[in-house]
C-alpha positions in Angstrom: 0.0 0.0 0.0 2.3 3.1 -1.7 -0.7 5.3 -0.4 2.1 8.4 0.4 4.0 7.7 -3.5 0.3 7.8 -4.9 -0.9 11.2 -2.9 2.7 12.9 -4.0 1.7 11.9 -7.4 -1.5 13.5 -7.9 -0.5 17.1 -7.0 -3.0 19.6 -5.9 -6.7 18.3 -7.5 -8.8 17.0 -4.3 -10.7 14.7 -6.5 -7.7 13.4 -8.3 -6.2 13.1 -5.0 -8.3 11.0 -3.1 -9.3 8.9 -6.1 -5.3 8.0 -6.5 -5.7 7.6 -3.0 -8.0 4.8 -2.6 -7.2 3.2 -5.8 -6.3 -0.3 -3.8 -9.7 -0.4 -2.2 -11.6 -0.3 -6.1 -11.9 -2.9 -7.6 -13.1 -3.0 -11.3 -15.2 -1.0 -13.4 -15.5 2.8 -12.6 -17.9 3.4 -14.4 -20.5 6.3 -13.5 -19.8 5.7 -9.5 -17.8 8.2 -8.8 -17.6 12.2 -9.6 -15.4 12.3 -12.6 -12.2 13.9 -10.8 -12.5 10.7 -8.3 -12.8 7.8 -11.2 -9.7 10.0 -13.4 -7.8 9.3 -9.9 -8.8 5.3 -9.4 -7.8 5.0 -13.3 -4.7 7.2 -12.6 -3.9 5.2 -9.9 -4.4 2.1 -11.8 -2.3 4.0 -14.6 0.7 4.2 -11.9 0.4 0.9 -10.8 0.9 -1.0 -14.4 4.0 1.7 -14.9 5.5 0.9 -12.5 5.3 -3.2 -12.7 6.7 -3.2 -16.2 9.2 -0.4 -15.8 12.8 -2.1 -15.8 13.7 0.3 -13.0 10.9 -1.3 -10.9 12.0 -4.7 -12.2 15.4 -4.2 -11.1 14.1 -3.3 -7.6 11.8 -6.2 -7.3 14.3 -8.5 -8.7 16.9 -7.2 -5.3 14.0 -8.8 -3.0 14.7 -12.7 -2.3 13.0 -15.0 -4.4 11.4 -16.4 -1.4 9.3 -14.2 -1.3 7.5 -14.0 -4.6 4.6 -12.4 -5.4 4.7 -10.2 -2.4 8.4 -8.5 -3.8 6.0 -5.8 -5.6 4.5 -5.2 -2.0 7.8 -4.6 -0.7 8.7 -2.6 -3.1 6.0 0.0 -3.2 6.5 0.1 0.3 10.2 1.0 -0.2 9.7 3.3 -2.2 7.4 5.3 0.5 10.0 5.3 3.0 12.7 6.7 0.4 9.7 9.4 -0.8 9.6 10.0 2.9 13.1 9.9 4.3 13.7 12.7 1.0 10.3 14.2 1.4 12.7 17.7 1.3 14.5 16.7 -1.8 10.9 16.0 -3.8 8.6 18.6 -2.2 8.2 22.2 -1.4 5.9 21.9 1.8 7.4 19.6 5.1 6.0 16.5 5.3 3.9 16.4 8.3 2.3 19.8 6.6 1.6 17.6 3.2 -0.3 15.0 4.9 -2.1 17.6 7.0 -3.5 19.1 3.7 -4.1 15.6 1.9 -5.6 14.1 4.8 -8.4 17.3 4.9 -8.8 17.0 1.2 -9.5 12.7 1.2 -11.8 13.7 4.7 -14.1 16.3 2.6 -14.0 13.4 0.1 -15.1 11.0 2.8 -18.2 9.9 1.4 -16.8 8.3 -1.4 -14.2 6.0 0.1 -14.8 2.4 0.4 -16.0 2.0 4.0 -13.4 -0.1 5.1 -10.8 2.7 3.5 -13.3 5.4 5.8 -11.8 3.6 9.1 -8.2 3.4 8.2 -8.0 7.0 7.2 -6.5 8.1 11.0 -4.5 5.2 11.3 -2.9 6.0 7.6 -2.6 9.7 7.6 -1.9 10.0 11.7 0.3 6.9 12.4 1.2 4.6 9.2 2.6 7.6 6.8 4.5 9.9 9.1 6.1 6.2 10.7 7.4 5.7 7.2 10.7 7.4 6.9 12.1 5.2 9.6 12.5 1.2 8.5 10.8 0.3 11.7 7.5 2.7 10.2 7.7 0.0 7.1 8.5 -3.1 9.0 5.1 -2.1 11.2 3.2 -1.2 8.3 4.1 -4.7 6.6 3.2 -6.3 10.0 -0.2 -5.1 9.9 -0.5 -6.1 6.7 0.6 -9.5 7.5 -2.5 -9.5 9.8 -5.1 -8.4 7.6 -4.1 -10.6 4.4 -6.2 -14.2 5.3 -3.6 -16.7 3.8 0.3 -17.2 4.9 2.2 -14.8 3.7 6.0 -13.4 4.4 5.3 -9.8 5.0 6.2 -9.3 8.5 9.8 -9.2 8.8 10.0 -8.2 5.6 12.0 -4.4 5.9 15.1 -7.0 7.0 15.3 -7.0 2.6 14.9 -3.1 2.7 18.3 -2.8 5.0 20.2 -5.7 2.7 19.7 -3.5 -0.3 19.1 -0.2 1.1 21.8 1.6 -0.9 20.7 -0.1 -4.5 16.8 0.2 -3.7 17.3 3.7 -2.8 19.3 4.5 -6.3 16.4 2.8 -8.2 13.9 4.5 -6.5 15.7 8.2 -7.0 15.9 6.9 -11.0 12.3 5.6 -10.7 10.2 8.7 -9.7 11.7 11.4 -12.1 10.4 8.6 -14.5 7.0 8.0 -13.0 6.4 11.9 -12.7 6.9 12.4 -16.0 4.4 9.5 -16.9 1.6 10.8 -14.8 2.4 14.5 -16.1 1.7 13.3 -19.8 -1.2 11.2 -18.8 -2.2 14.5 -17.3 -1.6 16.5 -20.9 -3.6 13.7 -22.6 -6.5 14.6 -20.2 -7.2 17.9 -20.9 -6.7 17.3 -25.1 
């Protein structure tokens, strides 16, 4: 759940915003049940997500993850990459962090009614404990523990930042060549909207 590198993305539209936001909780058509601005930011966010899984920077970042973990390297790695958006947040943005996530949080809130309900619950949890946690490894290695708890089958996650501190040095060099890249994806997806 890359809910802080898919709020960065969508820049300053509240509808885009808390569409991008809650992409993971819509599954899909779109269709007519959402105000346009919030279905452009489910399909945005849908748009970011299928970048990202066949970019060969990505790749090269999920392919750092052990093998034994599979299918859940992806996870990880969109994970990752929040805590490197977040450890940088200075380097990438003009506004502190902790005043970022003040502002998104009041944008998603006045979007409330249109959030999944079980997204509705998690919003002071995400915005109030899980993002500003994330610029420390411990923040992702309790986010992936929750996880952990919340997916029904066996799965690896908790424990997993122990593969964020064995590459930290290569998965932070993808991710700083990986978001100049993504940025300029969304901003032409963007240009494409408006035509």
């Amino acid at each position: 759940m890359n809910f802080l590198f898919h709020l960065y993305l969508s820049g300053n539209d509240p509808d885009l915003l808390t569409g991008n936001f809650m992409g993971d909780f819509v599954k899909g058509r779109v269709g007519e049940n959402y105000p346009p601005g919030v279905a452009a930011g489910i399909m945005l966010h849908r748009r970011i997500d299928s970048f990202a899984q066949q970019h060969i920077i990505f790749r090269r970042s999920y392919d750092r993850i052990a093998p034994q973990y599979r299918l859940w390297r992806g996870v990880f790695v969109d994970l990752f990459y929040d805590h490197f958006l977040s450890a940088g947040w200075d380097e990438w943005a003009d506004e502190s962090l902790t005043s970022y996530l003040t502002r998104a949080k009041k944008m998603v809130e006045a979007r409330r009614a249109w959030l999944p309900e079980r997204l509705q619950g998690l919003l002071p949890v995400v915005f109030d404990e899980l993002l500003p946690s994330y610029c420390e490894i411990d923040g992702i290695g309790l986010a992936l523990e929750r996880m952990s708890r919340r997916v029904t089958r066996d799965n690896p996650l908790a424990g997993g930042e122990r593969e964020l501190r064995r590459n930290y040095a290569e998965l932070r060099e993808d991710f700083r060549c990986f978001l100049p890249a993504v940025s300029e994806f969304v901003a032409n997806f963007a240009e494409r909207g408006r035509r």
